[in-house]
C-alpha positions in Angstrom: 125.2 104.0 154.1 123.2 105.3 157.2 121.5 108.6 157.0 123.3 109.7 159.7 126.4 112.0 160.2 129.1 109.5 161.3 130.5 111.8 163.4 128.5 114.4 165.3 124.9 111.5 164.9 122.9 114.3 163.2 120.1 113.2 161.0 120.2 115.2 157.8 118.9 114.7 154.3 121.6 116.7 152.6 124.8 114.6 154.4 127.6 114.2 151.9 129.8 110.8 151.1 133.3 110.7 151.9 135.4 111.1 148.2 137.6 108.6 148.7 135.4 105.6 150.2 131.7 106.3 149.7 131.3 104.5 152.9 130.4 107.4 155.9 128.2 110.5 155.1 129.3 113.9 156.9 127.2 117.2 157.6 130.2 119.3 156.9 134.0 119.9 156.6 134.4 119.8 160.5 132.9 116.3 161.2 134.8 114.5 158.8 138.2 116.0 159.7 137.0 115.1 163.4 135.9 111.7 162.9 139.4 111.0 160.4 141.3 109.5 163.1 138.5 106.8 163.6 137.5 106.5 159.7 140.9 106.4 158.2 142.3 103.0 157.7 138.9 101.6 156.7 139.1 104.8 153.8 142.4 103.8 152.8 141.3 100.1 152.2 137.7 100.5 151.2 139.2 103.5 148.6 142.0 100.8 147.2 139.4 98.5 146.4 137.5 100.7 144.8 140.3 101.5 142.4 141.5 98.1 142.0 138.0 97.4 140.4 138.3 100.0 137.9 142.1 99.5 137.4 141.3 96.3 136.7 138.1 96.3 134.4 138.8 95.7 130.8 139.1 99.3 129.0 136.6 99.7 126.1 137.5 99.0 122.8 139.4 102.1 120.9 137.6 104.7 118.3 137.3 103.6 114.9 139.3 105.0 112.2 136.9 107.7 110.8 137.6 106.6 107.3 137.2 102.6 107.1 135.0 102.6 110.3 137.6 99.7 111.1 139.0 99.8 115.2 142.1 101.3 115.2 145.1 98.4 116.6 145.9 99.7 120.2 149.2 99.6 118.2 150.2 104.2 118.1 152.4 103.2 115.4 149.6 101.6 113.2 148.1 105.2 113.3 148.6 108.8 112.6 147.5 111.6 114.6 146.3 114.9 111.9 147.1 117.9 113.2 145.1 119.8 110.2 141.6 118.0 111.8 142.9 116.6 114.8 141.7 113.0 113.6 144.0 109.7 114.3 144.0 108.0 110.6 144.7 103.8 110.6 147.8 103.8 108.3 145.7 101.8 105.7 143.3 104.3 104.8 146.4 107.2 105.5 148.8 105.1 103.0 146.7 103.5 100.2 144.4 106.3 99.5 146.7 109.0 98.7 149.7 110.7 100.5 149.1 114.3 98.7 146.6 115.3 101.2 144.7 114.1 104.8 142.5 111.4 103.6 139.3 113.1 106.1 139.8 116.3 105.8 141.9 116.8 102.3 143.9 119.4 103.8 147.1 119.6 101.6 150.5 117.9 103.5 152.6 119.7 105.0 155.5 120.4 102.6 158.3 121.8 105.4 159.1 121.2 108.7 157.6 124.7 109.5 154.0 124.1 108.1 153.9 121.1 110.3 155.1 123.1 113.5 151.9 125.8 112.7 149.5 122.9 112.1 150.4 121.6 115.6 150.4 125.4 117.2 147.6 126.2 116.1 145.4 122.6 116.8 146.7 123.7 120.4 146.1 127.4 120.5 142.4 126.9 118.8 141.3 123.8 119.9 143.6 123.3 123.5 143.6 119.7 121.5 146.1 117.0 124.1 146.5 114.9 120.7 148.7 117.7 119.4 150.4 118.7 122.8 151.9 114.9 123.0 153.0 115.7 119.2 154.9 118.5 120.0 156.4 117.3 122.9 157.5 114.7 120.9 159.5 117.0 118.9 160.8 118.8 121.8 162.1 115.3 123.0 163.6 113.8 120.0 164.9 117.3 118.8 162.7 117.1 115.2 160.8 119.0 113.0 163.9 121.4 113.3 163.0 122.1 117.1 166.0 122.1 119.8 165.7 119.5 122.2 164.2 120.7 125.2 162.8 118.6 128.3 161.7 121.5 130.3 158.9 122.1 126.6 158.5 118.4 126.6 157.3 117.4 130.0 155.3 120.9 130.0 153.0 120.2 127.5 152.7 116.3 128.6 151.7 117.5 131.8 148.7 119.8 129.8 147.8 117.1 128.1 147.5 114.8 131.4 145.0 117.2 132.6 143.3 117.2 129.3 142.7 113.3 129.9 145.3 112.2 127.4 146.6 108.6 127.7 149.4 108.3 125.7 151.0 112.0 128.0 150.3 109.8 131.4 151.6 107.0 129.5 155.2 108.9 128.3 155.6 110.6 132.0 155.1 107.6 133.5 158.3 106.2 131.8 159.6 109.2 132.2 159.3 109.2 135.8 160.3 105.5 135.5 163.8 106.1 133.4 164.1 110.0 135.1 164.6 111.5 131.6 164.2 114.9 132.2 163.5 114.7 135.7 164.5 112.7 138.7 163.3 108.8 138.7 160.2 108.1 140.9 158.6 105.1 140.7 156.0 105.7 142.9 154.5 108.5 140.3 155.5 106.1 136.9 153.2 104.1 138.6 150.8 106.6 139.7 150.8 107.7 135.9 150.5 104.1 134.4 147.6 103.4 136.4 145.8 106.2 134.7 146.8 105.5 131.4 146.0 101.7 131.5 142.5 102.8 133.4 141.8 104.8 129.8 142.3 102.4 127.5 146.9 102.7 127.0 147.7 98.4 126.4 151.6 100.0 126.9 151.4 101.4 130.4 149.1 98.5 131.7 152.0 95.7 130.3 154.5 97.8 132.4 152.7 97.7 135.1 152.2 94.0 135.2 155.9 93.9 134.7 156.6 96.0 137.8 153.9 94.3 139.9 156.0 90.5 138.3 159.2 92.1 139.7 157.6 93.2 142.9 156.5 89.3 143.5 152.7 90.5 143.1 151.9 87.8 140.9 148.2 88.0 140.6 147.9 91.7 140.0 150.4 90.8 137.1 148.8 88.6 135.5 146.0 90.3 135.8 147.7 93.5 134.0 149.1 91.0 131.0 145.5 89.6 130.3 143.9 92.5 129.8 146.2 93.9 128.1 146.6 90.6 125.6 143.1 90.4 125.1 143.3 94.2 123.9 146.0 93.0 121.4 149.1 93.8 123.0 151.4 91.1 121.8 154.0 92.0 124.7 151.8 91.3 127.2 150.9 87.9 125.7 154.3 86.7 125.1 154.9 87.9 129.1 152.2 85.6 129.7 153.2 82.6 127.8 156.4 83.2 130.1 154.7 83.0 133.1 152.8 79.8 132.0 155.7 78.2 131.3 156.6 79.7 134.9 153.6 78.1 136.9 151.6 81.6 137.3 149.1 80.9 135.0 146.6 78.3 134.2 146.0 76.8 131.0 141.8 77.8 131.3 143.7 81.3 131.5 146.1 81.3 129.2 143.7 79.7 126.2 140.9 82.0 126.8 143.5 85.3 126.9 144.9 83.9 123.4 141.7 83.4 121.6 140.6 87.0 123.1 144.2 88.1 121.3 143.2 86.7 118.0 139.8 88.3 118.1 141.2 91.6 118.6 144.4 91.3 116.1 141.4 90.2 113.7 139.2 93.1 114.5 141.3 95.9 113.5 142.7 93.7 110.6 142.1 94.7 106.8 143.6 94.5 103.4 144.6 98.0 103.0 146.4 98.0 106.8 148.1 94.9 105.9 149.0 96.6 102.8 150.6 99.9 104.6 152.3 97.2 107.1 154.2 95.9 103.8 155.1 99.1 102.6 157.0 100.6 105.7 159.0 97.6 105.5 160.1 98.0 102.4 160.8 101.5 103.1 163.3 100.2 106.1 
């Protein structure tokens, strides 16, 4: 970038970038709304590049269960969220070690829907915790705990927890958005709403977005979405890409490396004690 202000010339050593691009430097407000007209299609394509690069970067690898130091699965269902320390908990150490108490912080479990309700309250009151915001709207959605169901709570405290940086809220407005539960469908914000999600690490909203980008003919980009997301562990994404294989849109360099990349992920956050917790929830089905 030149040292100079690309609009009025001026030579100054406190010139600031353009936000979106990085690509011209500005002495003030007024010479970057004045050279706009000339600046603003090489912004808009210099700023979508930018994105697509960090869109499409594989997300780091998720925290570690503070018990078993073990990766948690990018699986939510294969962990539990504690409202009492605000700690997600694999299954196998929240299972097999004991169910009387949280197996970090060996707060006593919540006996009534109402003790869990307080634990949750107060994680967000103290703490302005996102973890516990998406738990409660979760109650507010499905109408549990012995809370009414109510969309107006439930996209509320999603939106909180957006702004807080949580995945899994952009993740759940984005299909929101995408179904129009609650509100009216728009695509163009599921999307915008995915995209953050699958930039932080959330396997769920990047497979979505390869499927929207499949049905929008924007077959790289797809692919793209899937084999990240499969190399993370997401088994929906790699079963969309053995589809597409089958299809012609992948190669078989692709396809091989993406599967052994799934296996060393599924392996990763493997242990005796999750495989354990795995067996009993289904015999609890």
């Amino acid at each position: 970038m030149s040292d100079h202000c690309a609009s009025c010339g001026k030579a100054d050593g406190n010139l600031k970038a353009c936000k979106a691009c990085k690509l011209m430097k500005y002495c003030g407000v007024e010479c970057q709304v004045a050279h706009r007209p000339a600046h603003k299609k090489a912004c808009r394509e210099k700023a979508k590049e930018l994105f697509d690069v960090q869109l499409f970067s594989q997300p780091k690898k998720k925290e570690e269960c503070p018990i078993c130091m073990i990766p948690l699965s990018c699986h939510d269902e294969e962990s539990s969220y504690m409202p009492c320390c605000g700690k997600y908990i694999c299954n196998g150490c929240r299972y097999c070690l004991t169910r009387a108490c949280c197996p970090f912080c060996n707060t006593p479990a919540s006996r009534s829907h109402e003790e869990v309700i307080k634990k949750v309250s107060e994680r967000i009151e103290s703490y302005n915790d996102p973890a516990a915001m998406v738990m409660l709207a979760g109650f507010y959605s499905n109408g549990q705990r012995g809370l009414p169901v109510d969309q107006s709570k439930d996209v509320e405290l999603l939106q909180r927890a957006s702004e807080l940086g949580s995945a899994l809220a952009h993740y759940n407005l984005g299909t929101m958005y995408y179904n129009g539960d609650g509100m009216e469908i728009d695509k163009k914000k599921s999307i915008h709403h995915w995209q953050i999600a699958a930039i932080m690490g959330n396997v769920a909203a990047r497979n979505n977005l390869g499927c929207a980008e499949l049905e929008d003919g924007n077959y790289q980009r797809a692919m793209k979405h899937f084999m990240i997301a499969a190399r993370c562990g997401w088994n929906k994404s790699l079963d969309n890409l053995m589809r597409c294989f089958r299809d012609g849109l992948v190669t078989k360099e692709d396809l091989e490396k993406t599967l052994q990349d799934y296996q060393a992920s599924c392996d990763e956050t493997r242990s005796e004690q999750r495989d354990r917790a795995t067996s009993i929830a289904r015999e609890g089905e």
